[in-house]
VEXDREN-2710 file (C-alpha; in Angstrom, 1 decimal):
% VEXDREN-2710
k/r/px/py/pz
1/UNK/185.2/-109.1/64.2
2/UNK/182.6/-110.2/61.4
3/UNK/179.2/-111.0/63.4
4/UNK/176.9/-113.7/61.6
5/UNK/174.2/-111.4/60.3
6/UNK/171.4/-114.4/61.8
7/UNK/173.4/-113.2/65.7
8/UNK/172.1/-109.8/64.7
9/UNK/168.1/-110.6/65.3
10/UNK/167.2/-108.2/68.5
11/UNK/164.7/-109.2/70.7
12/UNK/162.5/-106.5/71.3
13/UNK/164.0/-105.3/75.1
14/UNK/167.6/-105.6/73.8
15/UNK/166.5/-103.3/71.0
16/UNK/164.6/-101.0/72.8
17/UNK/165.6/-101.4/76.6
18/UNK/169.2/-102.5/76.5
19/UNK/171.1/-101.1/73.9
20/UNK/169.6/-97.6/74.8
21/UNK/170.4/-97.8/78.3
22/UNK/174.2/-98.6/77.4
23/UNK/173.4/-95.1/75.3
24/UNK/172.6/-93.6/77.5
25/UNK/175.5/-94.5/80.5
26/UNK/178.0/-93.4/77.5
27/UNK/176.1/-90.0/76.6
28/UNK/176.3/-89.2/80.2
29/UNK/180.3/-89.7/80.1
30/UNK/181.1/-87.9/76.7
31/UNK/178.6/-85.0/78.6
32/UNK/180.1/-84.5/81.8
33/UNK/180.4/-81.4/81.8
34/UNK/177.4/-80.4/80.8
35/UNK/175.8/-82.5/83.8
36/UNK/178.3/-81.4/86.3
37/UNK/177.6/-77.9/85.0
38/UNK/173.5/-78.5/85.6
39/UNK/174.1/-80.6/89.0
40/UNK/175.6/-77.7/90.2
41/UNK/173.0/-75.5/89.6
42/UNK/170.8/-77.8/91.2
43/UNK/172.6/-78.1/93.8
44/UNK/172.7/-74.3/94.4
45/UNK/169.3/-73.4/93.4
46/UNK/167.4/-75.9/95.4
47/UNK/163.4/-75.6/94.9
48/UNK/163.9/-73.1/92.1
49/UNK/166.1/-75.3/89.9
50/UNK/163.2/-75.4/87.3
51/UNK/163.3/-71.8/86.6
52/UNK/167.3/-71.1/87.6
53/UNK/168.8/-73.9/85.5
54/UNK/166.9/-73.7/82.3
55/UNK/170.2/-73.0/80.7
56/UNK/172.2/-75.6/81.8
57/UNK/169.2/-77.9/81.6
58/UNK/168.8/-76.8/77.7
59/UNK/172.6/-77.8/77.3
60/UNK/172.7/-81.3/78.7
61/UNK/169.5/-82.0/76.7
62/UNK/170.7/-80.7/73.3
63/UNK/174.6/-82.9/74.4
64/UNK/172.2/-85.5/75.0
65/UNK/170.0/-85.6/72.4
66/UNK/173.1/-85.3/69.7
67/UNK/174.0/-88.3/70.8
68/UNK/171.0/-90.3/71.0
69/UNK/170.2/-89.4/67.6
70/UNK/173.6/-90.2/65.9
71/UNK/173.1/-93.8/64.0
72/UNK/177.2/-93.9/63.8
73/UNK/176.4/-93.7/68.1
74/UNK/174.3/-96.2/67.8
75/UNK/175.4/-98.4/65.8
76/UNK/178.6/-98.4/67.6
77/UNK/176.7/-99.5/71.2
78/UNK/175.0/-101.8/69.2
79/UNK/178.1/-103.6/68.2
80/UNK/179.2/-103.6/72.1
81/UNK/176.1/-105.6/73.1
82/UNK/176.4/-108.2/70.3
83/UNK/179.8/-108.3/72.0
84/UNK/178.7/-108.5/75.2
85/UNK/175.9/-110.7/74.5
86/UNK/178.4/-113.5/71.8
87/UNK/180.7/-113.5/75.0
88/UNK/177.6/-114.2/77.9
89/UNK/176.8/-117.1/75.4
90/UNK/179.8/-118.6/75.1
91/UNK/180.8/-118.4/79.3
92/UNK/177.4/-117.8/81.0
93/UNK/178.9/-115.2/82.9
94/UNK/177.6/-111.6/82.9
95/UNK/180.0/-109.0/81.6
96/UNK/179.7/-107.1/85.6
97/UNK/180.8/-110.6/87.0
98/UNK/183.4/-111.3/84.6
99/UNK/185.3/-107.9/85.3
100/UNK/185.5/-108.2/88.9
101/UNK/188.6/-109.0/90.1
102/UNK/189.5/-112.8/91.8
103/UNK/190.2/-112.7/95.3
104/UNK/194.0/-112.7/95.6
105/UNK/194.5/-115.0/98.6
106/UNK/191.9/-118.0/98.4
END
C-alpha cells in the first residue's frame, strides 16, 4: 500500500500523542515478561517495591526504551495509524467500533 506522501502531514497530537501511545500498547506486548516479571515484585514487595524491584524495574525500562527508540518501530506504528486513520476517513467509523462484532440475532 503506497500512501500519497500529502496523507503523510501529522498533526501535532497524532505525532506526538497518538502514534506514541499505539508504541507504547505494542512495547508493552513484545515486553511481557519483563512487566509480569516486575508486577510480580510489586505485588510481593508492597511499600518497598522502590527499593526491592530496582532490577526488574531497570529491565522493563531498558525493553522499553529499545523499543521506543527504534525508527524501524516507529516507522512501522506510524504506518498502522495512517492505516487506521485512511480507513476512519473513508467509513467514519473508529477502528474499536469497526472490530466489534454485530449482534447475531437482530
Amino acid at each position: 500500500m503506497v500512501l500519497d506522501p500529502a496523507e503523510q502531514h501529522f498533526r501535532h497530537v497524532e505525532k506526538d500523542v497518538l502514534i506514541p501511545k499505539i508504541m507504547r500498547e505494542k512495547a508493552r506486548e513484545r515486553c511481557s515478561e519483563q512487566v509480569q516479571d516486575f508486577t510480580k515484585c510489586c505485588k510481593k514487595s508492597g511499600m518497598l517495591m522502590v527499593v526491592k524491584c530496582r532490577k526488574e524495574n531497570s529491565a522493563l525500562k531498558e525493553c522499553l526504551t529499545a523499543y521506543y527508540t527504534d525508527p524501524a518501530f516507529y516507522e512501522e506504528y506510524k504506518m498502522e495509524y495512517l492505516k487506521e486513520r485512511e480507513e476512519f476517513r473513508k467509513t467514519g467509523i473508529p477502528t474499536k467500533k469497526r472490530l466489534q462484532k454485530l449482534p447475531t440475532s437482530m
